[in-house]
C-alpha positions as CSV (number, residue, x, y, z in Angstrom):
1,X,18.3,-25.4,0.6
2,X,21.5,-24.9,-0.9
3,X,22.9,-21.4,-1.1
4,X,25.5,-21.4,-4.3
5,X,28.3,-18.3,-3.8
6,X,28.3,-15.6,-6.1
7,X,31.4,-14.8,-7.4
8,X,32.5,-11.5,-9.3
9,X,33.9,-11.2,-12.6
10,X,36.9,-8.4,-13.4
11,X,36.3,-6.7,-16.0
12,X,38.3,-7.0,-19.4
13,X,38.9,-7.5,-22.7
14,X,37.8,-11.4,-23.8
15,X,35.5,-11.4,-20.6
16,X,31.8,-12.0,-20.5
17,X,30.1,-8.1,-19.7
18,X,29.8,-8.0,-16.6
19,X,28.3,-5.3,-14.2
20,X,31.1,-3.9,-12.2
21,X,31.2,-3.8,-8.5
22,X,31.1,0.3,-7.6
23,X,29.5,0.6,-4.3
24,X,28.6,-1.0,-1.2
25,X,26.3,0.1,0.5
26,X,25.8,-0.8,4.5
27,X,23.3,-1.0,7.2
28,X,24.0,0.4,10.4
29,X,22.6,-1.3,13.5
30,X,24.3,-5.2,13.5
31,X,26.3,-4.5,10.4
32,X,28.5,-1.2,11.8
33,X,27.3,-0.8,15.0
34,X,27.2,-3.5,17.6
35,X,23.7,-2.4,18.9
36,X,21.4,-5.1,18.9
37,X,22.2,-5.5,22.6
38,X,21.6,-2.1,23.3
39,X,18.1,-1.8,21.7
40,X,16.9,-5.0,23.3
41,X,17.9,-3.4,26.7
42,X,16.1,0.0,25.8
43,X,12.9,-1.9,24.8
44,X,12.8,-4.1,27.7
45,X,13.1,-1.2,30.4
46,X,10.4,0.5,27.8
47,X,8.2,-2.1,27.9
48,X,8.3,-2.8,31.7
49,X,7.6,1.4,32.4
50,X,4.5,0.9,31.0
51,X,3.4,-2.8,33.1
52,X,4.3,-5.5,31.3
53,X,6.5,-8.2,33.2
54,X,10.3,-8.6,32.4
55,X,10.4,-12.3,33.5
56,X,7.9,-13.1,30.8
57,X,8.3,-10.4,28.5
58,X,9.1,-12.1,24.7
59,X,11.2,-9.8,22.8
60,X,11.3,-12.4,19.9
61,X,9.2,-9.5,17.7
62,X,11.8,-7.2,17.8
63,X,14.1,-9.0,15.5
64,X,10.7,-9.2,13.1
65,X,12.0,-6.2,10.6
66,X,8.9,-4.3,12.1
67,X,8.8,-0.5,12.2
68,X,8.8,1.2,15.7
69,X,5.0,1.9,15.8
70,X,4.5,-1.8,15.0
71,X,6.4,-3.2,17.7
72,X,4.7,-1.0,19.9
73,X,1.0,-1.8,18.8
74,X,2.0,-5.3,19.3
75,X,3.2,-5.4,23.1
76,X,0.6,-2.5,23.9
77,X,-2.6,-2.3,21.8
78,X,-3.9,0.4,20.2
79,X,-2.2,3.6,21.1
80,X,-3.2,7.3,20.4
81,X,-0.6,9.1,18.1
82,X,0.1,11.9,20.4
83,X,1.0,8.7,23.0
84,X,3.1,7.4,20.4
85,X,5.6,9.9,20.0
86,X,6.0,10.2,23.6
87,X,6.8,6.2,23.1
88,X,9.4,6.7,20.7
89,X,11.4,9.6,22.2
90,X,11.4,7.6,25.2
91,X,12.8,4.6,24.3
92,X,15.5,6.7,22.3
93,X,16.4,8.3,25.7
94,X,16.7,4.7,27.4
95,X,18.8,3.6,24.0
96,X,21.1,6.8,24.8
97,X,21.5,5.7,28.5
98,X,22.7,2.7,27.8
99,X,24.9,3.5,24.4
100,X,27.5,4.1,26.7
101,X,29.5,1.0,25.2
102,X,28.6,0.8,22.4
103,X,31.3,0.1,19.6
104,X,31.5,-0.7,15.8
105,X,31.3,-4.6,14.9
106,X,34.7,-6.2,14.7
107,X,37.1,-5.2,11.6
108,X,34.3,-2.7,10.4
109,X,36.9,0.5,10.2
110,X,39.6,-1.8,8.4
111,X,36.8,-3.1,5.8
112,X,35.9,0.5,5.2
113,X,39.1,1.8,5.1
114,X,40.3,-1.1,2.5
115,X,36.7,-0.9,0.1
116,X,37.7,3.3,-0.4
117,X,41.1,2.4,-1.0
118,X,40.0,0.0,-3.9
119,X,38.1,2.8,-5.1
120,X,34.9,1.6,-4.0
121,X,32.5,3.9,-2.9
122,X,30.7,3.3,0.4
123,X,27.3,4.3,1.3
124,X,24.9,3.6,4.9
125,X,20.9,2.8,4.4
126,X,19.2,2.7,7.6
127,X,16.0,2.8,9.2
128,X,17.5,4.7,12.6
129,X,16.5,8.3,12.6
130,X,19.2,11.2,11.1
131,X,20.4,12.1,14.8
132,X,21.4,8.8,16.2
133,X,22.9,7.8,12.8
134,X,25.1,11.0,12.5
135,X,26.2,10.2,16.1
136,X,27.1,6.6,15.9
137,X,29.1,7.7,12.8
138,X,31.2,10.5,14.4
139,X,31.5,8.2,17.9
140,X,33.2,5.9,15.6
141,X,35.2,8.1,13.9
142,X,33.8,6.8,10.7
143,X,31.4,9.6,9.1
144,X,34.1,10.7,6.3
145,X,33.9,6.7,4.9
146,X,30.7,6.7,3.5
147,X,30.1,9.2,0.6
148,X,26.4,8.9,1.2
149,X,24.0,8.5,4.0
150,X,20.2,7.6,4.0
151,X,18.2,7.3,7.2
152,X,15.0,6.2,7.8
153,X,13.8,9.7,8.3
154,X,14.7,10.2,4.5
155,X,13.0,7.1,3.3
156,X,9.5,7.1,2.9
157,X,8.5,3.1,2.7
158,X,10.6,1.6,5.6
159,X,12.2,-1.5,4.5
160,X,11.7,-4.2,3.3
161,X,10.4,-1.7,0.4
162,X,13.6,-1.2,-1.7
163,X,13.5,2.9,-1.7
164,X,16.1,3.3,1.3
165,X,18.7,1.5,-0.9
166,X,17.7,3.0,-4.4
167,X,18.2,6.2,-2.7
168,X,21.6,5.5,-1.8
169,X,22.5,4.3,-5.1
170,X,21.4,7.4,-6.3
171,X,23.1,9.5,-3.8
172,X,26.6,7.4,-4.8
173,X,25.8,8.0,-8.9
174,X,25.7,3.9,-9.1
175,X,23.3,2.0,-10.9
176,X,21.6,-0.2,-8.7
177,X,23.1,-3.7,-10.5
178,X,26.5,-2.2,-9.1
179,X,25.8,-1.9,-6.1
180,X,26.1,-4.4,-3.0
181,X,24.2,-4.2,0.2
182,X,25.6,-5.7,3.3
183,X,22.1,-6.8,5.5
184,X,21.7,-8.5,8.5
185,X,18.0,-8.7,8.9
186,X,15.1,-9.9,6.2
187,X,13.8,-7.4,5.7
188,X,17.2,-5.7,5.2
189,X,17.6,-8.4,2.7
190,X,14.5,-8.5,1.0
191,X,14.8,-4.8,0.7
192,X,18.2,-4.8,-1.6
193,X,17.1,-7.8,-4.0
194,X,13.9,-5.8,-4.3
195,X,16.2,-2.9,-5.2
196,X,17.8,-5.1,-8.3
197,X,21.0,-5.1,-5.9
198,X,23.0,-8.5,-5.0
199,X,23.1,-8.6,-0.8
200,X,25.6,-9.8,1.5
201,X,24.0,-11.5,4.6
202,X,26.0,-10.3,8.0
203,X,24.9,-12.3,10.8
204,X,25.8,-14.9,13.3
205,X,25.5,-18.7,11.6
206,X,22.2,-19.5,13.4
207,X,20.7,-17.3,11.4
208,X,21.8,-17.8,8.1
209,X,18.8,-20.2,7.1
210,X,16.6,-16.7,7.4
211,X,18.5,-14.6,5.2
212,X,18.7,-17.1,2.7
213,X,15.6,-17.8,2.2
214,X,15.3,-13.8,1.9
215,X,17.5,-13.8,-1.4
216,X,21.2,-13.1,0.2
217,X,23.6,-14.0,-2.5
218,X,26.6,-14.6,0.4
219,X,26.9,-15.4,3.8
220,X,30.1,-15.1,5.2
221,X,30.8,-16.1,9.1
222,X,33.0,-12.9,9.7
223,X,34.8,-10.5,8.0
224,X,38.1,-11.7,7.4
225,X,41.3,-10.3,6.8
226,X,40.5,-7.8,3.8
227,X,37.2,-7.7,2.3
228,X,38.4,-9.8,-1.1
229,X,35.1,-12.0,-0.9
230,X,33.3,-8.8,-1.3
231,X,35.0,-7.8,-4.1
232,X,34.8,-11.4,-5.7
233,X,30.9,-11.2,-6.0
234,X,29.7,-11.9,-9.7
235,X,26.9,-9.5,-9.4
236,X,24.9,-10.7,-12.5
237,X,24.6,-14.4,-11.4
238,X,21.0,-15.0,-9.2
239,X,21.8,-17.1,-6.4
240,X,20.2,-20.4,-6.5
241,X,18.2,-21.5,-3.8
242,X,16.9,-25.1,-4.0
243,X,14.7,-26.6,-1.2
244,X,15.4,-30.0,1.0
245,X,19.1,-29.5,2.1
246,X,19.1,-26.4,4.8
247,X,21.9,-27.9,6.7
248,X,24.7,-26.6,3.6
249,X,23.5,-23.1,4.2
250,X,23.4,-23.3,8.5
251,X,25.4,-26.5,10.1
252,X,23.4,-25.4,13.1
253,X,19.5,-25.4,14.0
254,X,17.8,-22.9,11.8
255,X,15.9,-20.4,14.0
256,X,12.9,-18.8,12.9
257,X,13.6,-15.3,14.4
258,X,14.3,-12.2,12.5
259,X,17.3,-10.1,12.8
260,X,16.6,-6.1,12.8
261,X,16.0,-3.9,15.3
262,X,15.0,-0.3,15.0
C-alpha cells in the first residue's frame, strides 16, 4: 500500500482552480494534548474498581474509536443507564487526578501560532465533553487560537460520522473542501474524508498503516520546524492507495490497534 503525498496548489492567475487551504481544523486528545497516557491510566484504575484484574486487563479496545458507553459494555456487560453515568463521571474524576502532567504535544503552540499568522483559521473537533475541552485549552494557554470549538457534547453522531467536523467548518465560515483535519485515530480519519475534507494523520510511525488505510492524505513523523507541509497540501487530489506494498507507508510492523481514546 503506497500512500502518494498530497501537495497544495497556490492560487493564481495561469494555475489550475484549485480549492484553497482556509482552515484546519484539530483534534484534541493525541493531536494537542498529550493524553493518551492519562486516559489509559484513568480506565485502568476504573476498570480494576469494579473487579477486573490489572495484570490481565487488555486495554487494546480503547484505541478502537469506540464511544465511552461502548468501551464500557465491552469490559463489563450490560449496564443499567442510571449505572452508566455514575461510570462516566467516575472515570472523568480518575482522568482529573491524574491530569496533573499533562501537557500539549510537542511544537503544538508554535504550529498554532504560525497557521493564524498565515491567515489560516484554526478550529478543535472533539469527542471529550465541553468541560474538560475548555480546560485543557485554558491550561495550555491556547483557547484564543482556535476561532471555533466543537465537543462531543455538541455533536450528535460521534465520530467516525462526519457531523463533528462539518460543524466546525461551519462554525469557521469554510467550505468543507477547504478545510484540513489533523486526526490521529480511524475513526478520527474516517470521520474528515466522510466530511469531503482532506486529513492529516498525527501519530507515531507504527501506526501509520491504520490511518492510511482510513483515507489520510499525509502522514508526517513530527511536526517540524513550521507547518509548510501543511500548507503544501493540494486539497483536490484523492490520495491513492494501492494494495501489496505496506512497508512505503510504515518501515516498521503494522499494528492492528486503533488510536483514540475518549
Amino acid at each position: 500500500m503506497v500512500l502518494r503525498p498530497v501537495h497544495f496548489a497556490e492560487e493564481g492567475i495561469g494555475t489550475t482552480r484549485q480549492p484553497a487551504l482556509k482552515a484546519v481544523i484539530f483534534d484534541l486528545d493525541g493531536v494537542v494534548a498529550d493524553s493518551h497516557p492519562i486516559h489509559e491510566i484513568a480506565w485502568a484504575k476504573l476498570l480494576v474498581e469494579r473487579g477486573l484484574d490489572r495484570e490481565t486487563l487488555n486495554l487494546d479496545f480503547l484505541y478502537a474509536g469506540h464511544p465511552r458507553r461502548e468501551i464500557l459494555k465491552h469490559y463489563l456487560g450490560a449496564i443499567r443507564a442510571s449505572d452508566v453515568e455514575k461510570l462516566e463521571r467516575r472515570k472523568d474524576q480518575l482522568y482529573a487526578e491524574a491530569a496533573s502532567e499533562l501537557k500539549p504535544k510537542p511544537r503544538i503552540p508554535a504550529v498554532l501560532r504560525q497557521l493564524n499568522k498565515d491567515g489560516i483559521v484554526c478550529a478543535l473537533a472533539t469527542s471529550a465533553g465541553r468541560a474538560r475541552t475548555y480546560e485543557t485549552l485554558e491550561k495550555f494557554g491556547l483557547r484564543n487560537r482556535f476561532a471555533a470549538v466543537v465537543t462531543g457534547d455538541e455533536a450528535g453522531t460521534p465520530k467516525p460520522a462526519p457531523e463533528i467536523f462539518l460543524l466546525a467548518a461551519a462554525r469557521t465560515e469554510r467550505d468543507p473542501e477547504c478545510c484540513v483535519v489533523v486526526e490521529d485515530s480511524v475513526a478520527g480519519v474516517s470521520a474528515a474524508r466522510a466530511a469531503g475534507m482532506k486529513c492529516v494523520g498525527f501519530a507515531p510511525v507504527k501506526w501509520f498503516g491504520d490511518l492510511a488505510e482510513a483515507g489520510a492524505n499525509d502522514l508526517p513523523k513530527s511536526w517540524r520546524t513550521s507547518p509548510i507541509w501543511m500548507t503544501q497540501l493540494r486539497l483536490s487530489t484523492p490520495t491513492q492507495l494501492e494494495p501489496g506494498d505496506a512497508r512505503c507507508v510504515c518501515p516498521e510492523t503494522i499494528s492492528s490497534r486503533k488510536r483514540t481514546l475518549r
